[in-house]
N, CA and C of each residue as an Amber inpcrd file, in Angstrom:
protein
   189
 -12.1550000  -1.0150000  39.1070000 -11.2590000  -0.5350000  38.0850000
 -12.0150000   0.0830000  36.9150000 -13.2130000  -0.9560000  36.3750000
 -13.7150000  -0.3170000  35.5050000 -14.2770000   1.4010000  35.8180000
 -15.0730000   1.8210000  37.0490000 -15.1120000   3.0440000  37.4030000
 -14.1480000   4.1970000  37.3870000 -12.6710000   3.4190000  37.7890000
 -11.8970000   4.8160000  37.4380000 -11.7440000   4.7990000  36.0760000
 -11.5070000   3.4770000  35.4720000 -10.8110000   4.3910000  34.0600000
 -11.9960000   4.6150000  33.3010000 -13.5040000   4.3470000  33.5170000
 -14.5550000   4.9650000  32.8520000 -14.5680000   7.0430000  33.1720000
 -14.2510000   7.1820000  34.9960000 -14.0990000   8.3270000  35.1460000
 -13.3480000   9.4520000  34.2370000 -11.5200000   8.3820000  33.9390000
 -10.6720000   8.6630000  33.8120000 -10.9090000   9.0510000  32.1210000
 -11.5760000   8.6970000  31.3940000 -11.8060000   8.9000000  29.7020000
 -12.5030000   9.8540000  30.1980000 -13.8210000   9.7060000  30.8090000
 -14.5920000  11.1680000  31.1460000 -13.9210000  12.3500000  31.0460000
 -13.0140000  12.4050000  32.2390000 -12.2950000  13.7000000  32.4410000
 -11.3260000  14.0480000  31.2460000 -10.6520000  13.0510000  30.7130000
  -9.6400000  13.4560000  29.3010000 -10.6030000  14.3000000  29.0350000
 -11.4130000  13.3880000  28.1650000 -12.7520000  13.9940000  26.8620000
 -13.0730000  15.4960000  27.2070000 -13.2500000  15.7850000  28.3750000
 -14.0500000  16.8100000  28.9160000 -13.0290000  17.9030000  29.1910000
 -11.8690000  17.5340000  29.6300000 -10.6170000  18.7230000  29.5800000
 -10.2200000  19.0660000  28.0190000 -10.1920000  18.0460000  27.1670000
  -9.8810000  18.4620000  25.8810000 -10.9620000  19.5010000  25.4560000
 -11.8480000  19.2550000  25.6270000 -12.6460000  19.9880000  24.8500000
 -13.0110000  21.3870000  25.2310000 -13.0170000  21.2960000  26.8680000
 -12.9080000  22.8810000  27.6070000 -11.5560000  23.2670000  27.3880000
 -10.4180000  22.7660000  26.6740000  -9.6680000  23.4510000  26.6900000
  -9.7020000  24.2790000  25.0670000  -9.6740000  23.3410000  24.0250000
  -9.7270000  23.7140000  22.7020000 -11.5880000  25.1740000  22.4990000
 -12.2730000  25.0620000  23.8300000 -13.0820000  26.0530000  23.9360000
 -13.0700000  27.3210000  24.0030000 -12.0230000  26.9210000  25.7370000
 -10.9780000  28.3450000  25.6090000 -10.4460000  28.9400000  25.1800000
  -9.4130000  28.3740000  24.2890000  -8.8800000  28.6380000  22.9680000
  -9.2040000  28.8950000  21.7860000 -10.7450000  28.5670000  22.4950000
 -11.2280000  29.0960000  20.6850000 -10.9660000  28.6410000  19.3280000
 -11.0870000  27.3960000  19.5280000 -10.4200000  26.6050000  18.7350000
 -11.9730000  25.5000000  18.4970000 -12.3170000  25.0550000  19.0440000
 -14.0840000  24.7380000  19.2520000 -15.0210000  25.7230000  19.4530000
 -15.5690000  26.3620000  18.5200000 -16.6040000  27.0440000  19.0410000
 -18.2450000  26.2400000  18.7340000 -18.1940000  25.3180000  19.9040000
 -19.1490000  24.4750000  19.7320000 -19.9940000  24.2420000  21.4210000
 -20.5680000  24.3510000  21.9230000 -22.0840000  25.0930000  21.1440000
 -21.7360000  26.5210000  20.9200000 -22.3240000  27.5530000  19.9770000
 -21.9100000  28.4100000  19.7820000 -22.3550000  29.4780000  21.1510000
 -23.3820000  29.4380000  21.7050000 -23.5520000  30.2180000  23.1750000
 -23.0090000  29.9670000  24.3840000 -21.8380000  28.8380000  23.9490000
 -20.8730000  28.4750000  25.5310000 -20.2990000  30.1110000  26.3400000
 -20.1820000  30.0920000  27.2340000 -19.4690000  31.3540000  28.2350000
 -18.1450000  31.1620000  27.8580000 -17.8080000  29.6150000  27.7560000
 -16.0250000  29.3180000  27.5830000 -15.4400000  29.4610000  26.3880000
 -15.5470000  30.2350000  25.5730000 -15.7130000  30.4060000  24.1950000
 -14.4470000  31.2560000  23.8520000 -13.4630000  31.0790000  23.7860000
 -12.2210000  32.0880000  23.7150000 -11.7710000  32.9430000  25.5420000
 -12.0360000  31.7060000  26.2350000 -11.9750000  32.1150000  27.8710000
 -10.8840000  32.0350000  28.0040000  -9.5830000  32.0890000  28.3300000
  -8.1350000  31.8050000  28.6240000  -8.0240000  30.4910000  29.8710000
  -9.0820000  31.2370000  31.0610000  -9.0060000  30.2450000  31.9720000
  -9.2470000  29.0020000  31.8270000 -10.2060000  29.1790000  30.6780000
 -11.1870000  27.5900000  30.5640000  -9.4420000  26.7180000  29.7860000
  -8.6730000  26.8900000  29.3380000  -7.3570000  26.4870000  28.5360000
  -6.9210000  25.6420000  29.9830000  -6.6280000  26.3630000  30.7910000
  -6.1490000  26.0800000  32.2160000  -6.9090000  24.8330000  32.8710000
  -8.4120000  25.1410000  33.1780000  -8.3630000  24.2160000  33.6800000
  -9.1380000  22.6650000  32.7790000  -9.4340000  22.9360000  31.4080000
  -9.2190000  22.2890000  30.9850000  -7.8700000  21.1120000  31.0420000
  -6.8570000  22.0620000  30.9000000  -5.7240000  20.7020000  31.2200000
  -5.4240000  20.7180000  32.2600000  -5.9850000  21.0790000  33.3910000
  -5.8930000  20.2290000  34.8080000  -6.8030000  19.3260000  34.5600000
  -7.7310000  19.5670000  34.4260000  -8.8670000  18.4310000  33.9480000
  -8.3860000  16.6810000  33.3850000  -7.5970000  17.6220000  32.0650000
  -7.6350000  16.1910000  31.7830000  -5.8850000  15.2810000  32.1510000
  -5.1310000  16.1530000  33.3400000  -3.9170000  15.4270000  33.6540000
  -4.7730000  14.8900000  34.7970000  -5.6400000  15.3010000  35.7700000
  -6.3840000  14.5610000  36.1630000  -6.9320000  13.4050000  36.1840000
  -7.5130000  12.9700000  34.7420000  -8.4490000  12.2180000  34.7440000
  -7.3210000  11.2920000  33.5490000  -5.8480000  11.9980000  33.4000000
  -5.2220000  10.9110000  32.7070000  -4.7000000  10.0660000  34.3430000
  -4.1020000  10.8440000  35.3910000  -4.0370000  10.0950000  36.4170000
  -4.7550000   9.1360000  37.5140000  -5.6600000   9.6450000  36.8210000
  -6.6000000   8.3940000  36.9110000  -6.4580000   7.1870000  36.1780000
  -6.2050000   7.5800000  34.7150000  -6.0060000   6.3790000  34.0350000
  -4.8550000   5.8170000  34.3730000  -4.0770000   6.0240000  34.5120000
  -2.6180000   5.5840000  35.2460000  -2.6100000   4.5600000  36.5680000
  -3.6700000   5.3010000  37.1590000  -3.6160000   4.8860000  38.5720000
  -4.2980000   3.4050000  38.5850000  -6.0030000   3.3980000  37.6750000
  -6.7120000   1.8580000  36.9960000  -5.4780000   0.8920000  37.0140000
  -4.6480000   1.3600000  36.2110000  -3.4890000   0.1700000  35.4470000
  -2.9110000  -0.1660000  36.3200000  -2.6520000   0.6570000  37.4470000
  -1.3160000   0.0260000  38.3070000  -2.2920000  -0.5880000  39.4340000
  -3.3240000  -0.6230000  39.6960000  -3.8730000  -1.2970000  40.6010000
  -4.6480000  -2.7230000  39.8720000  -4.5260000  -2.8720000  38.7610000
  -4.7990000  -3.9640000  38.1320000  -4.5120000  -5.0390000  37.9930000
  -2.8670000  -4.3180000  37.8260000  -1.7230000  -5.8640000  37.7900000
  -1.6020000  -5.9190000  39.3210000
C-alpha cells in the first residue's frame, strides 16, 4: 500500500506541475521544452487523474 500511494503523490506532484508548465503558468526551470506547450496541460492532467487513482485505489484495498 505504502508503494502505491507513495507512487500515487508522485504522479499528482508531477502532473500538476507539467501541467501549470504548459500553461505557462510555472516557468520553472526556465530552459524546460514544456514551457507554454498546450500538450504538456493534457497530459499533465492525465498524469495526475492517474496517480490520483491510484490514490483511491491504496484506500480501498486497505480497509
Amino acid at each position: 500500500m505504502m508503494m502505491l500511494r507513495t507512487a500515487g503523490v508522485f504522479l499528482v506532484v508531477m502532473g500538476i506541475i507539467w501541467a501549470l508548465q504548459g500553461a505557462g503558468l510555472l516557468n520553472w526551470p526556465a530552459s524546460s521544452f514544456m514551457l507554454a506547450q498546450q500538450q504538456w496541460v493534457l497530459y499533465g492532467a492525465l498524469t495526475t487523474v492517474v496517480g490520483a487513482l491510484l490514490l483511491w485505489w491504496a484506500s480501498k484495498i486497505r480497509r
